[in-house]
N, C-alpha and C positions, 0 to 999 in steps of 0.2 A: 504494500500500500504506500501511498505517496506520505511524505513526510507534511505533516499536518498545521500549512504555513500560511491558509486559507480560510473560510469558512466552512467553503464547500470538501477540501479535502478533511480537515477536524470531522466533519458530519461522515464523512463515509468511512473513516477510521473505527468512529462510536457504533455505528452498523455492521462495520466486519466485525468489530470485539464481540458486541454483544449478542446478535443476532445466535452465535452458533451456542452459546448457553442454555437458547432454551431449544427441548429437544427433537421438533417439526423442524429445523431446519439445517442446512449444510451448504457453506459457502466457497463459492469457488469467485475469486476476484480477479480481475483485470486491471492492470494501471493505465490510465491514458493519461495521466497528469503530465508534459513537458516539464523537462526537468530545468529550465530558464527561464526564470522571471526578467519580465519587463513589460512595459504601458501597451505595449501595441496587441491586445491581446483580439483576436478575430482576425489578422491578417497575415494572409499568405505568407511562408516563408520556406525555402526550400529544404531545410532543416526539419520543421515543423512537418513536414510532406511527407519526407524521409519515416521519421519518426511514427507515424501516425502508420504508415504503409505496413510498419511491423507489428504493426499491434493487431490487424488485421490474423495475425499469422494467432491469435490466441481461442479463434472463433469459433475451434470447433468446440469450446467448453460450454455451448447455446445448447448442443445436443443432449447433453445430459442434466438439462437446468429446466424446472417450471415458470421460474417467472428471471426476465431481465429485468436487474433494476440500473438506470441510468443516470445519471447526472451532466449531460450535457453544456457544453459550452452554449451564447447567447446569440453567437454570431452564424452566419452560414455557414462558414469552415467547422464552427462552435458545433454544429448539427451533424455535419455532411461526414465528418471522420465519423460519424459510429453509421453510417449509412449501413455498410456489408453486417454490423450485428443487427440494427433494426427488421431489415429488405429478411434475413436469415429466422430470425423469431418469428417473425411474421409467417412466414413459411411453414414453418416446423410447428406453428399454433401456438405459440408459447406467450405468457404474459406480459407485456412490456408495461413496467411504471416507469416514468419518468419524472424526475425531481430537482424542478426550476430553481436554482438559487439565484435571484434577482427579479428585478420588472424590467430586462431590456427584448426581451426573446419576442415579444409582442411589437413595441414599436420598429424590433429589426426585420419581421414579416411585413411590417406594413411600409417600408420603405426601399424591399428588394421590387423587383420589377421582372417581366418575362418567365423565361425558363427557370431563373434563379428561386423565383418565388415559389414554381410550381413544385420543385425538387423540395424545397425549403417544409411545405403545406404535407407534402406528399410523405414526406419524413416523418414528420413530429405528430400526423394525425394518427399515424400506425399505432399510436398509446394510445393503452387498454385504460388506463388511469395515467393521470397527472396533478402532483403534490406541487402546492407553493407556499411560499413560509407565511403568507396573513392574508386577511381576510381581504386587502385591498388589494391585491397583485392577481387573484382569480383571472382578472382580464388578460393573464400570459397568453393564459392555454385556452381560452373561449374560442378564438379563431378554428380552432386544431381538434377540438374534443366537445361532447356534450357537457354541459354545467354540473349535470349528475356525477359527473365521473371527474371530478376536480376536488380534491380536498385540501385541506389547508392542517399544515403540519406545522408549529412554529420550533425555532430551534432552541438551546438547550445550554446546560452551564458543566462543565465537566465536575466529575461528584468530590475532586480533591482541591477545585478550588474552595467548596466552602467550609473548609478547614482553615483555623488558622496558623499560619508556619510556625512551627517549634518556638522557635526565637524570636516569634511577634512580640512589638510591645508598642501601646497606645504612645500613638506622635503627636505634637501641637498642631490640633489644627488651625491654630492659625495664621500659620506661613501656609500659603500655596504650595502642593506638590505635586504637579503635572504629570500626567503620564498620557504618550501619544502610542498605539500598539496599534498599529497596521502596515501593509504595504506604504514606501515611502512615494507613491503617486501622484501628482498636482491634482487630479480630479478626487482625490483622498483629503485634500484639504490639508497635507504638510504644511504647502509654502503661506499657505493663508494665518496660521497657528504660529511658526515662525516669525511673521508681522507682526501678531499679536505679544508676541515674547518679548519682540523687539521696542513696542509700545512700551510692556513692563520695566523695560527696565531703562529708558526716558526717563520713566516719570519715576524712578526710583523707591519701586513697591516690588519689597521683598518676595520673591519665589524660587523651589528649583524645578528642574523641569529634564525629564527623562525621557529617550524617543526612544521607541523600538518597532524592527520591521524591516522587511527587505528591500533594497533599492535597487532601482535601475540603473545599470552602466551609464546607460547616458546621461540621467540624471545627475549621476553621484559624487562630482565633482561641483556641482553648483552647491547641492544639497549640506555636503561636508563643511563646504565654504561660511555658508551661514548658518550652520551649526555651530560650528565652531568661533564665531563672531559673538555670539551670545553668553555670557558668561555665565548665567543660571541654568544654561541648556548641556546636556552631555549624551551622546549618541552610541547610543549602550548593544546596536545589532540587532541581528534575529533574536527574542527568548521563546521559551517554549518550558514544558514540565515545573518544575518547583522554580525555575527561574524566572517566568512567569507571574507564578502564585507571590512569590515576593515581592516583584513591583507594583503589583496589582492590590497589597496590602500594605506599602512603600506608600504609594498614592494618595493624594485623598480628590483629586480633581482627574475627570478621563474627559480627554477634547475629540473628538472623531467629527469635525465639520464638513465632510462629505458633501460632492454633488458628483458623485461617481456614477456614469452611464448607465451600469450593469449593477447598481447595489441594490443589495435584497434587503435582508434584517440580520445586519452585522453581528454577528454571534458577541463582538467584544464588548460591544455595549451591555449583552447580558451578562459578560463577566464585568464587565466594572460593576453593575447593580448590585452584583452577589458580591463583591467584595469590599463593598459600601463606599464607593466613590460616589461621590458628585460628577454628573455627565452633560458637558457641550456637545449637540449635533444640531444639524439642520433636520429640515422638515420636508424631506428628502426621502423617495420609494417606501417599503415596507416601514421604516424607521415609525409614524407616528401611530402605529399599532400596537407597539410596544414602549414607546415612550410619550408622559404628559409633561409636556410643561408647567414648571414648578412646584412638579411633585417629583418625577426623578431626575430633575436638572432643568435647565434652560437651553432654551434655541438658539442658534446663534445665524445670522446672515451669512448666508455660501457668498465664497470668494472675496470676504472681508477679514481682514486682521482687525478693524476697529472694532468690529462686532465682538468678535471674540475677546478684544482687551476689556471690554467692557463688561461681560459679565467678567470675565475675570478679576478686575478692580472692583465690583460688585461684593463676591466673594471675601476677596480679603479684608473687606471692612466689614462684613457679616457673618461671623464664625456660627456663630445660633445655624443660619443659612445650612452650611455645612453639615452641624452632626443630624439636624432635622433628617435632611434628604439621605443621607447617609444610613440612619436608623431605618427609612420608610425603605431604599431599594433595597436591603438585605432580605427583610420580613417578605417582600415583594417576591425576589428571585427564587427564595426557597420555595414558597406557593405554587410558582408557576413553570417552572425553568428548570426539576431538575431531570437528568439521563433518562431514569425510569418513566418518567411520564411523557415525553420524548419517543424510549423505546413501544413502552404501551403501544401508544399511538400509531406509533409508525406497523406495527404487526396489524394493530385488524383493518386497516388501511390495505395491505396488502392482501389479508384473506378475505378482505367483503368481497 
């Protein structure tokens, strides 16, 4: 399985683990994740072609499976590489679910033209079902599938984040302690957060502030640059596992101001809830389904740093602010967010 540096890979990890514990089922997986990140995701590349060509070469494992489950890219290519396992399922009679993570899969139908479209329709209508992560993203798969056969699965918190780390101990909250955990992306909302940091520390209000996440090569020389410009900020990499889990209760503020094409309902926002952060996002695809304003954080304006300085100065003169939102996303997360209610779901999803 791909190393879990995604939403959408985290979710098919939790599926391979758990799935085979209980005892109606036996998995056999496939990786199609590309193993290089970078922004241009949906576009051709001969690498990419290469790659995908071999994966084809794992499909006789359709034969011995009752149900495909999918997780599909959003774009044509996003679709058309699992073309030979859909065209194959489809043949053999076998189940295909497919499972949207994001709200772009819709407006990319609606903007292909000609043959592209017809391949595109012809593809993703072949599911038997189709999962999206909320209530408001349904409109993916309407095009593709009847409404009956669309369910909404939302996603999930891993069960060792809401433990506290051995050697946790209560921080003042009242210095700002930022934490940024995603892909380092412009349409992610980095550089705009950056502004904002840069805003802080003008105006000489105390914070520190922590980024982690993958970057793009070609970003990664701008990106470093103003990283490293900022003196409260420090660029800590990929985390993952208990690494993770500690900055994530290191923190007490998570920024994800997103207006990313393909964003669904960022799983990391559910870990910052569960880990009792205070959360800046925009108002942005799935996101306000699982996020209210000024109960688990504030909005903040996509493609603004003043936006973001600004509840962030907000914050550091209201510490009250803080442990309130803090105390409500914990009690929230456990309710709603954890594996097992997740796993639940996802199973009679697949047997109705």
């Amino acid at each position: 399985m791909p190393e879990p540096t995604t939403g959408v890979s985290l979710a098919n990890k939790v599926v391979f683990d758990y799935l085979p514990q209980l005892s109606q089922f036996k998995i056999e997986a496939i990786n199609t994740s590309f193993d290089k990140f970078d922004e241009d995701l949906g576009k051709f590349s001969f690498s990419k072609f290469i790659f995908y060509l071999k994966q084809n070469l794992y499909c006789y494992k359709i034969f011995n499976s009752d149900i495909i489950y999918l997780t599909p890219g959003q774009t044509f290519f996003g679709v058309l590489k699992y073309a030979v396992f859909i065209l194959l399922a489809r043949l053999l009679n076998k189940q295909i679910v497919v499972h949207i993570h994001g709200n772009h899969i819709g407006n990319e139908f609606h903007s292909l033209t000609g043959l592209k479209k017809k391949i595109f329709k012809a593809l993703v209508s072949k599911s038997n079902k189709g999962i999206v992560l909320s209530e408001s993203l349904t409109g993916n798969m309407t095009p593709f599938i009847n409404s009956k056969s669309i369910y909404v699965l939302y996603n999930f918190v891993e069960d060792f984040l809401f433990e506290k780390p051995k050697a946790y101990k209560e921080e003042d909250s009242s210095v700002l302690r930022i934490v940024y955990l995603s892909n380092l992306m412009e349409e992610k909302g980095i550089l705009d957060l950056l502004g904002g940091l840069k805003l802080l520390e003008e105006k000489g209000i105390a914070y520190e502030a922590k980024i982690a996440g993958a970057i793009d090569k070609k970003q990664e020389t701008q990106l470093l640059r103003k990283m490293a410009s900022l003196k409260g900020t420090e660029y800590i990499g990929i985390v993952k596992g208990d690494q993770k889990k500690e900055l994530l209760y290191w923190s007490n503020v998570f920024v994800l101001p997103t207006f990313y094409a393909m964003e669904g309902q960022p799983i990391s926002i559910l870990e910052a809830m569960a880990t009792g952060n205070v959360i800046l996002t925009t108002e942005h695809a799935g996101i306000p389904d699982v996020f209210k304003d000024e109960v688990n954080g504030f909005y903040v304006a996509k493609r603004s740093g003043k936006s973001i300085y600004d509840q962030l100065e907000f914050l550091s003169n209201n510490e009250q602010d803080i442990q309130r939102i803090s105390e409500h996303n914990v009690i929230e997360a456990n309710s709603k967010y954890k594996v097992n209610v997740f796993i639940n779901k996802f199973v009679k999803i697949i047997e109705d």
